[in-house]
C-alpha positions in Angstrom: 22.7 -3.3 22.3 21.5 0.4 21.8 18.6 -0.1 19.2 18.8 3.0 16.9 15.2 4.7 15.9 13.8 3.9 12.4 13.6 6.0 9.8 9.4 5.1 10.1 9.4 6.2 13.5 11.5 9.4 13.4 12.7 9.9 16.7 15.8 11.6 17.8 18.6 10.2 20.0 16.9 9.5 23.7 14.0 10.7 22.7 11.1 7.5 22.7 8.2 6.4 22.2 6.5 3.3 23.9 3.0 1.0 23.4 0.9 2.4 26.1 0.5 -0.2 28.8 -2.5 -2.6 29.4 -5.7 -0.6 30.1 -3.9 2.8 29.2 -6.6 5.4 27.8 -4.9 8.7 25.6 -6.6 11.3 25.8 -9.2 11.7 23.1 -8.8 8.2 21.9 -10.8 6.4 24.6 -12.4 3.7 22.5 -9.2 3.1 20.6 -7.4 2.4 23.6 -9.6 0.6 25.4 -9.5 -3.8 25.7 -11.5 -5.6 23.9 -12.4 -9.2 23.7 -13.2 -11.9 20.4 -14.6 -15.0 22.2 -12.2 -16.0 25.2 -9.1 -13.6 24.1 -8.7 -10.5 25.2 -6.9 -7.8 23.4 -5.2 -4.4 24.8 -7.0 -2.1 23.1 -9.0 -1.8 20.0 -6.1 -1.5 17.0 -5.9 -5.2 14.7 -3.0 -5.6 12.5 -4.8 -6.9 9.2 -3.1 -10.0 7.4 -1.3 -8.6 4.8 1.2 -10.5 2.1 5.0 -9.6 3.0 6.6 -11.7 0.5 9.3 -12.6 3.2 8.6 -16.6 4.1 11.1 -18.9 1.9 10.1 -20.6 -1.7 8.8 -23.1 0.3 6.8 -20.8 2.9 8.9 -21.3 5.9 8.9 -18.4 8.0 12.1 -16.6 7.6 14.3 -14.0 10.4 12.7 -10.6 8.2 9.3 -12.1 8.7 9.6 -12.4 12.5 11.0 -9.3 12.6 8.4 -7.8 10.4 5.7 -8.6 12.6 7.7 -8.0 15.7 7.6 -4.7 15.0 4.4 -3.8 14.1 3.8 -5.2 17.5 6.5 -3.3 19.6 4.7 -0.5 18.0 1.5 -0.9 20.5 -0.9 -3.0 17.7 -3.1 -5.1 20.2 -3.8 -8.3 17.7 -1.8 -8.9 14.3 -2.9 -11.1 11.9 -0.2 -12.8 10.1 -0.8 -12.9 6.6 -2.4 -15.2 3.9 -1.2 -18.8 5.0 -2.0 -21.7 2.3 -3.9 -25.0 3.5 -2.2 -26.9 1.0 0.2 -26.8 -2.0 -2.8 -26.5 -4.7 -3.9 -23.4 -3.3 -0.7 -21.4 -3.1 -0.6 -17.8 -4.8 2.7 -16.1 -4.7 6.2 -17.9 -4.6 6.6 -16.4 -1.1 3.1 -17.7 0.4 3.7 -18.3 4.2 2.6 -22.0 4.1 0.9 -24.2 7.1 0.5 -27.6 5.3 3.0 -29.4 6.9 3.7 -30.1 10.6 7.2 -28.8 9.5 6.4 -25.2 9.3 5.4 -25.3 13.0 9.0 -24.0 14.5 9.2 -21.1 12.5 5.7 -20.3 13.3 6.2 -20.3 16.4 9.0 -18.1 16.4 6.7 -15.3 15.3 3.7 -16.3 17.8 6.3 -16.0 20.6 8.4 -12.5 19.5 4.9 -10.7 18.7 4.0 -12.3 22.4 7.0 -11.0 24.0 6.4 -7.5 22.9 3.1 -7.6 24.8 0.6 -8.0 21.8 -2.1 -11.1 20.6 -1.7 -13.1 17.2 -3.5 -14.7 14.9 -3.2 -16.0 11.8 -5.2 -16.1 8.5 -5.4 -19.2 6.6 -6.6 -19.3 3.0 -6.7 -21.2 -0.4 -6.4 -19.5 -3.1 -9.0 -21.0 -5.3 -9.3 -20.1 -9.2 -7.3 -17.2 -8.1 -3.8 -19.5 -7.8 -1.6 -19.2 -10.1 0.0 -22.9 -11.7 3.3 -22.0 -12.1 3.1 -21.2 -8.0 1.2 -24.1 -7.4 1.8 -26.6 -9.6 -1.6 -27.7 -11.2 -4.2 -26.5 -12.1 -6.6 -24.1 -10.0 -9.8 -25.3 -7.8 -12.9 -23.4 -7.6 -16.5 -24.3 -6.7 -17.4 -23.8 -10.1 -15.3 -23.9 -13.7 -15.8 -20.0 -14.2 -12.3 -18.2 -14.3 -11.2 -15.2 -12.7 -11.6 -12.4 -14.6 -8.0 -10.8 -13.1 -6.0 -12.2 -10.7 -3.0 -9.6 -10.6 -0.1 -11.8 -10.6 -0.6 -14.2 -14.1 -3.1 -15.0 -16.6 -6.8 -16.8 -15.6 -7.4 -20.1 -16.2 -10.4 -22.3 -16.3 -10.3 -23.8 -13.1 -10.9 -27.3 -12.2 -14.9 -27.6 -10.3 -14.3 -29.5 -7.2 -16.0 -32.3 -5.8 -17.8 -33.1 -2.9 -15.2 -35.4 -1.8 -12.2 -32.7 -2.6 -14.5 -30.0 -0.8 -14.1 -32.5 2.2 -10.5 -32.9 1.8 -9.8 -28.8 2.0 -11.8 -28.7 5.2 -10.0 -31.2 6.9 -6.7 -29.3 5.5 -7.8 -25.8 7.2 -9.0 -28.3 10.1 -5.0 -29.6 10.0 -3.8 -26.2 9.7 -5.5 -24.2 12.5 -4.3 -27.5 14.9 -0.8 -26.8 13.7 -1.2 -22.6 14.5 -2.4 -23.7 18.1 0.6 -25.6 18.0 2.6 -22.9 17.3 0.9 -20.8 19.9 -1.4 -18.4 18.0 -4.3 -16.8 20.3 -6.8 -17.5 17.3 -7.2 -17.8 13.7 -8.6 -16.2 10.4 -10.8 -17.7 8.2 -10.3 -15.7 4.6 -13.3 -15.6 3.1 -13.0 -11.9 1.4 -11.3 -11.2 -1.6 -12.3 -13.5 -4.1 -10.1 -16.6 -2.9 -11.5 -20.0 -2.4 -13.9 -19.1 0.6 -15.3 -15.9 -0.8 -16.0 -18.1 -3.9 -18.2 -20.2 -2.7 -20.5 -17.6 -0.9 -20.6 -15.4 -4.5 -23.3 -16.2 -7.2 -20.7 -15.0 -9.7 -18.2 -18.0 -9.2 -20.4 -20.3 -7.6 -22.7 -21.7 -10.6 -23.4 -25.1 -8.4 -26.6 -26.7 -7.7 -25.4 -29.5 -5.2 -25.7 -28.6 -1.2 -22.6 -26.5 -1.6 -24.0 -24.1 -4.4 -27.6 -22.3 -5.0 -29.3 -20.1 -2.6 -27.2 -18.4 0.6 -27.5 -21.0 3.1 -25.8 -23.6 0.3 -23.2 -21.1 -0.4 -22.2 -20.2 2.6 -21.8 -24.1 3.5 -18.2 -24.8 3.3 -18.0 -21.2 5.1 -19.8 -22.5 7.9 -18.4 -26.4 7.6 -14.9 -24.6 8.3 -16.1 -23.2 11.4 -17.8 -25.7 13.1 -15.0 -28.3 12.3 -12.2 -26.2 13.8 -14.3 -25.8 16.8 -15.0 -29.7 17.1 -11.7 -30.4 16.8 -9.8 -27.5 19.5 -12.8 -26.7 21.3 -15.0 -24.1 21.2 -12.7 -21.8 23.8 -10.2 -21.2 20.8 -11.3 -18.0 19.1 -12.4 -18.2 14.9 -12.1 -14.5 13.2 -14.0 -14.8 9.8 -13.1 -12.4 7.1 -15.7 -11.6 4.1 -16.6 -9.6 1.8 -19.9 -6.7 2.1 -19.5 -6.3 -1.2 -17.8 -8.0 -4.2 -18.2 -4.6 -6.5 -18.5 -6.8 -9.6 -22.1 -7.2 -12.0 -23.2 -10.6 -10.3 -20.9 -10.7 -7.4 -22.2 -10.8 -3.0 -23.9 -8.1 -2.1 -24.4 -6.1 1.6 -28.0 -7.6 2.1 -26.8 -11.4 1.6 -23.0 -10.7 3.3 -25.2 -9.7 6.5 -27.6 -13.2 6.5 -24.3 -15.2 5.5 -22.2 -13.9 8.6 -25.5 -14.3 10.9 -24.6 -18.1 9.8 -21.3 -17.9 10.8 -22.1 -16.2 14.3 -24.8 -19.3 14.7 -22.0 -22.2 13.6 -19.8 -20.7 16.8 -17.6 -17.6 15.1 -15.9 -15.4 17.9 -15.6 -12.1 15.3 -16.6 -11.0 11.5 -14.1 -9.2 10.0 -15.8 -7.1 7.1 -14.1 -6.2 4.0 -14.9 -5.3 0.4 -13.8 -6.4 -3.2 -12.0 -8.8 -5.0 -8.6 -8.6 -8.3 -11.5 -7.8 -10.5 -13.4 -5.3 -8.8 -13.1 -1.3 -9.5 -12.6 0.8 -7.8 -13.0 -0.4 -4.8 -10.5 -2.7 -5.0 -9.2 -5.2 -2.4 -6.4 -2.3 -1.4 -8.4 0.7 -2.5 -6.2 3.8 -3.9 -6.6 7.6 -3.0 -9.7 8.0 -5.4 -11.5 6.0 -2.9 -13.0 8.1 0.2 -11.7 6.6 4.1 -13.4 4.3 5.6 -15.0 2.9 2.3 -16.3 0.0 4.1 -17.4 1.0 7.2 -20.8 0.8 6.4 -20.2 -2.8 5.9 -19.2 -3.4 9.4 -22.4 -1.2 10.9 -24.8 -3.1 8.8 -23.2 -6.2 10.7 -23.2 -4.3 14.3 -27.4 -4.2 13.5 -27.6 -8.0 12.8 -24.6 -9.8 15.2 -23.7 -10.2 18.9 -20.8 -11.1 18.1 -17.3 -8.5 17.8 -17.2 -6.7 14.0 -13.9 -5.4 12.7 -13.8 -3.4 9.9 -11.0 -2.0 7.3 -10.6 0.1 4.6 -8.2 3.5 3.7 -8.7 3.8 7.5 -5.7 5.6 8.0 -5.7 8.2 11.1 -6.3 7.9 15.2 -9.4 10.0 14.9 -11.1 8.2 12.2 -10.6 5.1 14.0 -11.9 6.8 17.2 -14.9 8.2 15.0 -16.4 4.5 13.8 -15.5 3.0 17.5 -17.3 6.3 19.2 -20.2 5.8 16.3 -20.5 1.7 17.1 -19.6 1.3 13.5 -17.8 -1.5 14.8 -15.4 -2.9 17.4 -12.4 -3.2 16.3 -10.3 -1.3 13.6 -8.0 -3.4 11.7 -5.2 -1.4 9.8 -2.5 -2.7 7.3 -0.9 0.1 5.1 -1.3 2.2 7.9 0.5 0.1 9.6 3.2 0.0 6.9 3.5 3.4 7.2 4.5 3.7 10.7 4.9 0.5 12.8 4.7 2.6 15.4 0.9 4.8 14.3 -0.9 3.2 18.1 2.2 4.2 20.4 2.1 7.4 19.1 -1.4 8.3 18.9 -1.5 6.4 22.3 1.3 9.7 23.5 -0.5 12.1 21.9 1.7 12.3 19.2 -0.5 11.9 16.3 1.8 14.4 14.3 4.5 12.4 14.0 2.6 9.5 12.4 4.3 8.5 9.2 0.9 8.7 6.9 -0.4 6.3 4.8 -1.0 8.2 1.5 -2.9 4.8 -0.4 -0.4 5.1 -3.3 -0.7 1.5 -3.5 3.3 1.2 -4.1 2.8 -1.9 -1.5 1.1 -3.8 -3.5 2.3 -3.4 -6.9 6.0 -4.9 -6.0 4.3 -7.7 -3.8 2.6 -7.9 -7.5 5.9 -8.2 -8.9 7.3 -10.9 -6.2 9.3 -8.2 -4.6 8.1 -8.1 -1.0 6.6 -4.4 0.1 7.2 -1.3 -0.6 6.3 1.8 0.8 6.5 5.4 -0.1 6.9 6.8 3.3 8.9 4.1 5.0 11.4 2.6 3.6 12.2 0.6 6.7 9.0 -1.6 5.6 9.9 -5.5 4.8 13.6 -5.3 5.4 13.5 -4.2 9.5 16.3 -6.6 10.1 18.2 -4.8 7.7 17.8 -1.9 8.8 17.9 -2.7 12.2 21.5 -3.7 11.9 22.1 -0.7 10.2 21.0 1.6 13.0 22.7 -0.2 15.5 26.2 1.2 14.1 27.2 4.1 15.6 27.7 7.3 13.9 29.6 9.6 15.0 27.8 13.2 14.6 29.1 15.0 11.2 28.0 17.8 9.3 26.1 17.2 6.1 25.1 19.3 3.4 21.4 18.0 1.9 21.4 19.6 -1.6 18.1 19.8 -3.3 14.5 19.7 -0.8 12.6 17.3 -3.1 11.6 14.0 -1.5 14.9 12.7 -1.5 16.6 15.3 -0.3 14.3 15.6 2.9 14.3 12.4 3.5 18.0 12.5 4.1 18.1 15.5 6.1 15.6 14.0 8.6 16.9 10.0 8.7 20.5 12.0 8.7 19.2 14.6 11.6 17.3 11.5 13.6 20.8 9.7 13.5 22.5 13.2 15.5 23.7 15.1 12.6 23.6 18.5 12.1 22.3 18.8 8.7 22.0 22.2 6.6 19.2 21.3 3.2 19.8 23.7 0.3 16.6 24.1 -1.7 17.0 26.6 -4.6 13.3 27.1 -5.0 11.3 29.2 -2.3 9.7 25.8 -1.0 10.8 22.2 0.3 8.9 19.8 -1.8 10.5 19.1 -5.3 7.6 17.5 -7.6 5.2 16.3 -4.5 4.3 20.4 -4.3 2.7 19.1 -7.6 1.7 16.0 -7.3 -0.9 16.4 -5.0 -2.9 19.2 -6.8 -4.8 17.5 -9.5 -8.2 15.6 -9.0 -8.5 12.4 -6.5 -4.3 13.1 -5.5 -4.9 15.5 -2.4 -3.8 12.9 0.0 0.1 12.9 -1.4 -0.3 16.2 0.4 -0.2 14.1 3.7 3.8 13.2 2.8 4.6 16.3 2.0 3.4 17.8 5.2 4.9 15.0 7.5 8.3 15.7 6.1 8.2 19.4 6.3 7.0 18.6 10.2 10.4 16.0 10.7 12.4 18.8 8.8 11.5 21.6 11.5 11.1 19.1 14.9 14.7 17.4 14.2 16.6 20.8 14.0 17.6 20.7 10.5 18.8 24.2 9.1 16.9 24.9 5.9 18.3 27.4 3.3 15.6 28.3 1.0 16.3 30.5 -2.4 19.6 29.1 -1.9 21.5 27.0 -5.1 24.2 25.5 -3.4 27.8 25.9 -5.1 31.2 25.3 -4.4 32.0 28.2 -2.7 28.6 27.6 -0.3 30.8 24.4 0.9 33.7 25.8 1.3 32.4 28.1 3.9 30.1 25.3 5.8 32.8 22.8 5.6 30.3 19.8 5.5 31.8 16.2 6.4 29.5 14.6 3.6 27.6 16.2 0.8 24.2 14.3 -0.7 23.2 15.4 -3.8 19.0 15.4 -4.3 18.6 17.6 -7.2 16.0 16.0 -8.9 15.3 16.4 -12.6 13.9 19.2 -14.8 11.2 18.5 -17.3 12.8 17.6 -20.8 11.2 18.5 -24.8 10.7 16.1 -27.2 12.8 16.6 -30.5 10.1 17.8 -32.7 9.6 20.7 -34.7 7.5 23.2 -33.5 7.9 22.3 -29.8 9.4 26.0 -29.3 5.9 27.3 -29.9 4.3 29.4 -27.5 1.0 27.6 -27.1 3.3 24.7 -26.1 3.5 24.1 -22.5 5.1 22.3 -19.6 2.4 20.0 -17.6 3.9 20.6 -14.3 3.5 24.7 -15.6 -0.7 23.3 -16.1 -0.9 21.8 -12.7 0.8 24.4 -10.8 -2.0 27.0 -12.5 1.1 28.9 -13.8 -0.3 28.2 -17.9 -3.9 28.6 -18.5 -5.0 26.3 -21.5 -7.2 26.9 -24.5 -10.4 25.0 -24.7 -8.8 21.9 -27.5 -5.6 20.6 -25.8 -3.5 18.0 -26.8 -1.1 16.2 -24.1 1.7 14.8 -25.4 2.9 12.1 -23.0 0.9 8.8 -22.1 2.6 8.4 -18.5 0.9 9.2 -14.7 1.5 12.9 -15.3 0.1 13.1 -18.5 -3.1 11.2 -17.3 -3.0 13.6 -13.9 -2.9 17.0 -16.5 -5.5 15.2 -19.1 -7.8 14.1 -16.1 -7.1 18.3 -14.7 -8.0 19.8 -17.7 -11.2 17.5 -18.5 -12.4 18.1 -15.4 -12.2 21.9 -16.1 -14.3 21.2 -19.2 -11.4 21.2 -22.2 -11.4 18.5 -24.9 -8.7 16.5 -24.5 -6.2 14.3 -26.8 -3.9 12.4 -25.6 -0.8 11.1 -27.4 1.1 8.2 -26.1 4.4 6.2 -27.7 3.2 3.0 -26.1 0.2 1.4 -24.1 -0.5 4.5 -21.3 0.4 4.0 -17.6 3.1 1.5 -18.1 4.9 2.3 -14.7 1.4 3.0 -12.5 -0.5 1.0 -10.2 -3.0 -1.2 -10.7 -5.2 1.2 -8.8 -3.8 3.9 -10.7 -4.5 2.7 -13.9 -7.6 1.3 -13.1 -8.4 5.1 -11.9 -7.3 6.6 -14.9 -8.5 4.3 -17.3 -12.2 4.8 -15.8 -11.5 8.7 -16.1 -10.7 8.9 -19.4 -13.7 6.7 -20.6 -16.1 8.8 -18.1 -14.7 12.2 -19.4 -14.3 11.2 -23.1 -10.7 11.7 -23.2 -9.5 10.9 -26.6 -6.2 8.6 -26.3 -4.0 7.8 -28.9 -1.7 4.4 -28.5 1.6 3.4 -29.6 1.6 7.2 -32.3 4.5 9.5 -32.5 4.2 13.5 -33.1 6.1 14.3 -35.9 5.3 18.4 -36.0 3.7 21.1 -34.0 2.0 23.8 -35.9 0.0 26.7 -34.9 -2.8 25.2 -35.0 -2.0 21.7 -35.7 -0.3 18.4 -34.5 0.6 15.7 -37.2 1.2 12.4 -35.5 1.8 8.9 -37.4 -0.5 6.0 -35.5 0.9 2.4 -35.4 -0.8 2.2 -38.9 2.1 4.9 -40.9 -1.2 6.9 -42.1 -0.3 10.1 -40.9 -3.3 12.0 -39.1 -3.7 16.0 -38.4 -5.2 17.3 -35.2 -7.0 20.1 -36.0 -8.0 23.3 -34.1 -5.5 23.1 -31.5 -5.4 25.8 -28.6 -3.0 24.4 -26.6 0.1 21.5 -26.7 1.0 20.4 -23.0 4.4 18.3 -22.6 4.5 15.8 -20.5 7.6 13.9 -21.8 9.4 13.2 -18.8 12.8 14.6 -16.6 16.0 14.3 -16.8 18.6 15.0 -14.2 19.8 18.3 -12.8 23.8 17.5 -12.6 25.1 21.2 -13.4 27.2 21.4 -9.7 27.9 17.5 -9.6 31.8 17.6 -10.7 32.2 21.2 -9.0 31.3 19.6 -5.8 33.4 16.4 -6.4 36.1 17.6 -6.7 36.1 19.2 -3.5 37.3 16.1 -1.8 34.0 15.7 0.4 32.1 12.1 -0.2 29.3 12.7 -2.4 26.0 10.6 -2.6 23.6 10.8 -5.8 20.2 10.1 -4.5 16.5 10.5 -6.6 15.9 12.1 -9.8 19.3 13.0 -10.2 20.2 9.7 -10.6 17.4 9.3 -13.4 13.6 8.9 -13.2 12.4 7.5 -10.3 9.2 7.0 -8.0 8.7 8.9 -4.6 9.1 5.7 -2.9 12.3 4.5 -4.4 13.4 8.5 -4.4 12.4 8.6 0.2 14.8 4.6 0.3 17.5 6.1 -1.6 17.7 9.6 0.6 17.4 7.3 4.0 19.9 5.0 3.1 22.3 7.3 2.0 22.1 9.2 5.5 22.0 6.0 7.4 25.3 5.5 5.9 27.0 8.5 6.2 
């Protein structure tokens, strides 16, 4: 069956886009594309899938059809070696309720149904197995937590710490015979190697960490003690399949918390690992607690964060480093290879992003890489036990679906796009890549909608990157663009367009409160755009993202800053979001008023009422900026309904939504035209 392109991959009707073949070098990627080896397995070229959570095994952790197809993927899309995600050792470790599991002799067949589809499409696999430690969670598990020590996490994401139980030397024995167990049953399956996880903060990582490790037995105290069960696991998986089968450790440079590993003792700890018969270190940074650089770092954090991990290691091992971390473009991964900053690249949101990112840097088509923009949607709905999500592909954790889908055929119609916003473009170009011919009506002088915005104020320049790559889709897929243009009734009359898909986002709305109509009260998205200038003493009404983007702005510009929020601020962000803007506002002194309601604007003035009814007057105030939220543009909706033509609603105008869910709802409303 005809296997119709992705919306991730973009392509148009005959037009492909295959892995580069064994030994293939592209041009200007000569150490990406190059084979590499860890221990006795060699790999095509230099690009590692990193284990990453995908939420789709069962309750149970049996692997499920959207998990082999998930990995499939990334490796039809030219990875050399994937790393399947975070696998459990036994039932007490176990984090999320969709935790691939490897406990049990019967979670062998399924596993092996990934090993052999990411085998068939001519790439390596591995597989990561972990314990969870104090960072499990007991309604997941089912008891309480183990650790190497009774300290709790100080934030574990998904549910509140709790003191965990210290383990003993005996149970320390028992959890290396279960990874012992485990990596038998993933040579079993037919995996090429396996992961230790030993970053992050889970079990592993905290024994080799001062902070959670508090024990003063031969498995706590200086490094060499720490890293004991560390080492133990190695040298008992090798005993027992031989020291041919390759052992990938992953670990932490740093912890980036007060008392957590540091560089200096990561480096002697994986020079023990190397020594106990490790085939690669894979170097990584952070753990739930750590800001901000976090486990998944946002945009605030520079790319390539932790490279400097991995060339510290390059000084000290023999032994093949890979290294992670925001690293999220061909020539950045070139760069560190070219450098010797390490020796392999591991990628995961990148990855998410676009299966696909090695085949086409591999073509020379490094343009039409869907970009990973670190907004960190990913991993706030794996957060929420609701598998992945990603801004720029919405094909991401549901490729089956998809898949059958594309396979339908379509026969070419013409559609209308209406509104050039993220969900509008999204449509035109999934609708275009299906062989539509597709006419987008923008009424402003730019396609964009609120990402022209969104990228302007501090630490948000890489949502640029999205904006960019769909403008690029727009113009190589042939869809007509009709800028200045508000598409009526009469507009459709004269194209005489098959299926019409509304995308005409929302318009900023006022707050019901006297004085709003003043004229030193402004629009934030007015601010950001530099269309307002501020006076010196600004007060922000609205504690959501955009009201933290204009308060962070205008701090930064040297203004005193207020801001007024109805409930606890950044209800809706990110983790790394909030844990961005939380540190902003402390570091710029950005007053912030919880859970208080304006009840007047003056001149000068704001009265607001705290949670405490003790009514308080802002003084001195130059400016007022609104940033109260949207509501939906629907002035042409029952004009254009009653037409005849199918409608769709997609994005704003549909209600508030975020890019990501805005990008799904524009794809699969062209996918099913």
């Amino acid at each position: 069956m005809r296997r119709e392109p992705s919306p991730a991959t973009r392509l148009k009707r005959g037009d492909t886009v295959s892995p580069a073949p064994a030994g293939h070098r592209a041009s200007g990627f000569t150490h990406l594309f190059s084979p590499g080896r860890v221990g006795t397995l060699e790999v095509k070229n230099r690009l590692v899938f990193a284990a990453t959570s995908s939420e789709l095994a069962d309750h149970d952790g049996f692997v499920t059809d959207d998990m082999v197809e998930f990995y499939a993927e990334r490796a039809r899309g030219g990875t050399g070696l994937l790393i399947v995600e975070a696998t459990y050792v036994e039932q007490e470790g176990k984090r999320l309720h969709h935790n691939a599991m490897l406990h049990d002799d019967r979670h062998v067949p399924g596993m092996r149904r990934i090993a052999e589809a990411v085998h068939a499409a001519g790439a390596r696999i591995a597989i990561q197995l972990n314990h969870g430690g104090r960072e499990s969670i007991p309604e997941v598990s089912g008891s309480v937590p183990l650790a190497p020590s009774p300290v709790p996490s100080r934030f574990t994401a998904v549910g509140e710490p709790v003191v965990p139980k210290e383990l003993d030397v005996a149970a320390i024995q028992r959890i290396i015979r279960r990874y012992v167990e485990a990596a038998l049953r993933a040579r079993q399956a037919g995996f090429d190697a396996v992961e230790l996880h030993g970053a992050h903060g889970y079990l592993i990582g905290q024994f080799v960490s001062p902070e959670a490790n508090r024990r003063e037995d031969e498995y706590g105290g200086d490094t060499r003690r720490r890293a004991r069960l560390f080492v133990e696991l190695v040298q008992g998986i090798k005993k027992e399949l031989g020291g041919e089968f390759p052992i990938i450790c992953r670990m932490n440079g740093s912890d980036h918390i007060p008392g957590g590993l540091e560089l200096d003792e990561a480096v002697e700890i994986a020079a023990l690992l190397e020594t106990a018969g490790a085939d690669s270190v894979s170097i990584s940074g952070g753990i739930h607690a750590s800001r901000p650089y976090m486990i998944v770092p946002g945009m605030s954090v520079p790319r390539g964060c932790y490279v400097p991990y991995g060339e510290a290691l390059k000084a000290r091992l023999g032994i093949p480093v890979m290294t992670v971390g925001r690293i999220n473009t061909p020539e950045l991964a070139e760069e560190i290879l070219a450098k010797g900053q390490a020796d392999f690249i591991c990628l995961s949101r990148a990855l998410l992003a676009d299966p696909f990112f090695p085949a086409k840097a591999a073509a020379g088509l490094v343009e039409r890489i869907a970009p990973c923009i670190a907004c960190n949607e990913c991993l706030a709905t794996i957060h929420r036990h609701k598998g992945i999500a990603c801004t720029v592909n919405p094909m991401v954790s549901r490729e089956l679906e998809f898949k059958h889908l594309l396979a339908r055929e379509a026969p070419p119609r013409r559609v209308a796009v209406v509104g050039g916003g993220v969900a509008g473009m999204s449509a035109a170009v999934t609708a275009a890549s299906r062989g539509h011919e597709v006419h987008l009506f923008e009424r402003d002088g730019a396609l964009g909608g609120q990402l022209l915005l969104a990228y302007l104020p501090p630490h948000r320049e890489e949502l640029e990157n999205a904006l960019r790559y769909f403008e690029r889709e727009v113009k190589r897929l042939g869809v007509t663009v009709h800028l200045n243009r508000l598409f009526t009734p009469e507009d459709a009359r004269e194209l005489k367009p098959d299926a019409i898909i509304l995308a005409t986002g929302a318009e900023s709305r006022k707050p019901d409160v006297p004085g709003v109509g003043l004229p030193h009260v402004i629009m934030g998205w007015r601010v950001i755009a530099g269309l307002e200038e501020t006076g010196r003493n600004c007060v922000i009404i609205g504690g959501g993202l955009v009201g933290m983007e204009v308060a962070d702005y205008l701090a930064h510009r040297g203004k005193r800053v207020i801001m007024i929020a109805r409930s606890a601020p950044l209800k809706k962000a990110v983790h790394a979001d909030r844990v961005y803007f939380l540190d902003r506002i402390r570091d710029l002194g950005i007053e912030v008023l919880t859970h208080t309601t304006v009840r007047e604007i003056g001149p000068d003035t704001v009265e607001v009422e705290p949670p405490n009814g003790w009514r308080r007057v802002l003084k001195d105030v130059d400016s007022v900026i609104l940033c109260t939220g949207y509501g939906p543009r629907t002035e042409h909706h029952e004009a254009l309904t009653a037409l005849g033509v199918p409608v769709q609603l997609v994005g704003d105008v549909l209600g508030s939504r975020k890019f990501f869910e805005a990008i799904e709802e524009g794809a699969l409303a062209a996918i099913t035209l």
